[in-house]
N, C-alpha and C positions, 0 to 999 in steps of 0.2 A: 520365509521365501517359499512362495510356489509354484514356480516354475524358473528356466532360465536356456536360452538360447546364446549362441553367438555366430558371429560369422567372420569375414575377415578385418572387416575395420570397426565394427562394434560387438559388445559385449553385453547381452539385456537379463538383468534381472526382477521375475514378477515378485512385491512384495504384499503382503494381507493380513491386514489387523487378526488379531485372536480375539477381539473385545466385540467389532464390529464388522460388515461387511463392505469396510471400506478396502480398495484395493488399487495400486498405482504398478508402475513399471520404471525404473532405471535403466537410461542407456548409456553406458559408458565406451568416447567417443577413444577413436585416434585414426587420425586423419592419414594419408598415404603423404612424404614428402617429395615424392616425384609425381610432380600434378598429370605426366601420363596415364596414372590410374587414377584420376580424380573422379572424372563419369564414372567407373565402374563404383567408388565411393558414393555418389550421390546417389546415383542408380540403388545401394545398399540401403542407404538411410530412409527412401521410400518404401523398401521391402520390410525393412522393420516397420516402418510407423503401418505398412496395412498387415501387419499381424498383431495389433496393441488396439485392445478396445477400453482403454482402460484410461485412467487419467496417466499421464505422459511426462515422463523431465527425459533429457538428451545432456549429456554435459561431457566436457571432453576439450579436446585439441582437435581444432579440425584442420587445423595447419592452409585455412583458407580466410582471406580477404574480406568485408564488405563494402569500403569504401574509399576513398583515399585518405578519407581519415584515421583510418585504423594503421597506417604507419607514420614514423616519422622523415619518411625519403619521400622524394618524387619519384621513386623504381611504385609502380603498381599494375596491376593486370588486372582492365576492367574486366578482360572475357569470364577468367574465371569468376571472378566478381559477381557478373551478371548470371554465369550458373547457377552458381551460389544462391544467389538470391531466389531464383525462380525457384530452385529445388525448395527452399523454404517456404516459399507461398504455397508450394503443394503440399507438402507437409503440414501447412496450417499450423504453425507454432508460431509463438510471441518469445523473444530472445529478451531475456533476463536482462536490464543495465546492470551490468560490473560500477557498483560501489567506490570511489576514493581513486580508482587506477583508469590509465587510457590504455596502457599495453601491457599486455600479459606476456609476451617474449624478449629477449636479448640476447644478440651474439657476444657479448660479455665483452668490447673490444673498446679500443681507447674513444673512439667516436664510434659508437655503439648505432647498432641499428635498431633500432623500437617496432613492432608489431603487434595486432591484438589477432592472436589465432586461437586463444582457449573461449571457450563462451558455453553458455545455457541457454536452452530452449523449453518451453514447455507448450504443452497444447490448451484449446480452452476449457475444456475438463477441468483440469487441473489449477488452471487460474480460477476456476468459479469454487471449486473445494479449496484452496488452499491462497487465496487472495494478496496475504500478507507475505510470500514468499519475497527474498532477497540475496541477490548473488554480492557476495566479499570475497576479498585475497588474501590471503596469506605471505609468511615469508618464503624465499626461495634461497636455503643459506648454499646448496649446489646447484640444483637445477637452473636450466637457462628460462624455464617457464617458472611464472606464478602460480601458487596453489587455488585453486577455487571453494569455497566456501556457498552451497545455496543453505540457505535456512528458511526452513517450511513452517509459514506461521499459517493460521488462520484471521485472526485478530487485525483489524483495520481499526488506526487510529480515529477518533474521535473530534472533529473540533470545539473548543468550548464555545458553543452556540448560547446565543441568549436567547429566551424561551418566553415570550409574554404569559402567565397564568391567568384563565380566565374569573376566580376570584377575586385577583384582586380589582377588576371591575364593579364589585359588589361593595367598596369600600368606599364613603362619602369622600374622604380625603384624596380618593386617586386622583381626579383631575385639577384640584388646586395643588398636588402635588405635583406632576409631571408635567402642565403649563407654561410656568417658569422657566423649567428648565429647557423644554423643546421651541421658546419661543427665546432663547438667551442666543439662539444659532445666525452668524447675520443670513441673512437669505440674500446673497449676494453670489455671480458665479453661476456654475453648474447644477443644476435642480437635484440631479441624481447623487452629489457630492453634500447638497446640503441635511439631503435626508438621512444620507448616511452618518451625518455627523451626529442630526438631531436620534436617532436611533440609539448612537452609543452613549449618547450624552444618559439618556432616558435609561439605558439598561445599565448607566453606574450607578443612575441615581437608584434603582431599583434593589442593587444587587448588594451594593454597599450599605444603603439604610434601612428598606423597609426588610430584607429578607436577615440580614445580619443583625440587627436590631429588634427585630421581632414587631415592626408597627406594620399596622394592619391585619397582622392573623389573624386575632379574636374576635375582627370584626366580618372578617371573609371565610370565616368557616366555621362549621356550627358544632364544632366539635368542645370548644370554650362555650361555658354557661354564659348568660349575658351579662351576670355582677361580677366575670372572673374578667383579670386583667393580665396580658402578658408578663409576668415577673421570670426572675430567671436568669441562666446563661444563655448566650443564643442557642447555644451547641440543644439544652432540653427544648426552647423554641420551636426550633428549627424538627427535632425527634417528632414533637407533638406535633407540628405540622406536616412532616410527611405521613402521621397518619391519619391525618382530617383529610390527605387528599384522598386516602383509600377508603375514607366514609362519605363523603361530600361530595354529591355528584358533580357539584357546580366548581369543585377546586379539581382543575385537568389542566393538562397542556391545549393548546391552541394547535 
């Protein structure tokens, strides 16, 4: 920690790597429950955010509204709502989705009242450093609120994308191989539907035979002498071909 401030409805503390000069700020919220002093609250939360140059989370209770969704009654108060919101767009923060829950509060009562007044905020800073972030809840085995949980990844998921190699162009067998298969689609319907099909049809037939299999390496990369023949597990295959891609100019992605 180096530094830290508070005032009367937040509590900020700066934190900073020892390894790095990477550096963010925590605001830990609690909102006023007599919306009397709610300006003087919002009013606060801009005074923090112009003393924080730094990447930004906001997380707390703010014991306010955004939309009529956020209860389960027809009672809602657009005005404060609409403060609400604008204080946020000054602020220039993107609000965390809460994970698995619609409301983070309860009067605890036979026909219970639902509300979502706890939430996260973060600034763009801090979304461009930290991308993977995600707000969850915890149990509440007293409290009338649910606990918040953010988890600060870095890491964005992947999807498994298929990837044409431009080797295997280099291989006599590629178009009596993939022919068949891209011409077996009816071409009936949607143009854009049919290509998609013919696509995935093309990168089974790719993925499952020729790269699990090991046909066509020896002949797409010059990394195999010309009397050697792929023998083998795929698993060595597959080893030796990813390092023909690192010698072969011609073995790349597309």
């Amino acid at each position: 920690m180096t530094d830290h401030f508070s005032f009367d409805f937040t509590s900020t503390v700066l934190l900073g790597s020892t390894t790095s000069d990477l550096r963010f700020a925590v605001t830990n919220v609690y909102g006023p429950s007599d919306h009397s002093f709610t300006d003087l609250f919002l009013v606060e939360l801009v005074t923090v955010a112009g003393s924080i140059s730094d990447l930004w989370i906001l997380i707390g209770d703010f014991k306010l509204t955004r939309a009529r969704s956020d209860k389960n009654t027809l009672t809602f108060n657009s005005n404060l709502a609409t403060r609400f919101n604008h204080t946020i767009d000054a602020l220039q923060v993107i609000e965390l989705p809460l994970l698995y829950w619609l409301f983070t509060w309860t009067n605890k009562r036979a026909t219970p009242t639902l509300a979502r007044l706890d939430r996260a905020f973060i600034n763009i800073a801090f979304s461009d450093a930290f991308p993977g972030t995600t707000l969850t809840s915890g149990n509440r085995p007293t409290s009338d609120h649910t606990t918040l949980l953010a988890s600060i990844q870095t890491n964005i998921p992947k999807p498994k994308s298929f990837r044409l190699e431009r080797s295997w162009l280099l291989d006599p067998s590629y178009l009596p191989s993939v022919t068949p298969a891209w011409q077996s689609i009816p071409r009936l319907g949607d143009k854009a539907q049919v290509l998609v099909a013919q696509v995935k049809v093309k990168a089974g037939l790719f993925l499952q035979v020729n790269v699990a299999c090991g046909i066509n390496v020896h002949n797409a990369c010059t990394c195999f002498s010309a009397n050697e023949q792929p023998t083998g597990s795929s698993g060595a295959l597959l080893q030796k071909a990813k390092h023909c891609r690192l010698r072969n100019p011609h073995y790349r992605w597309f």
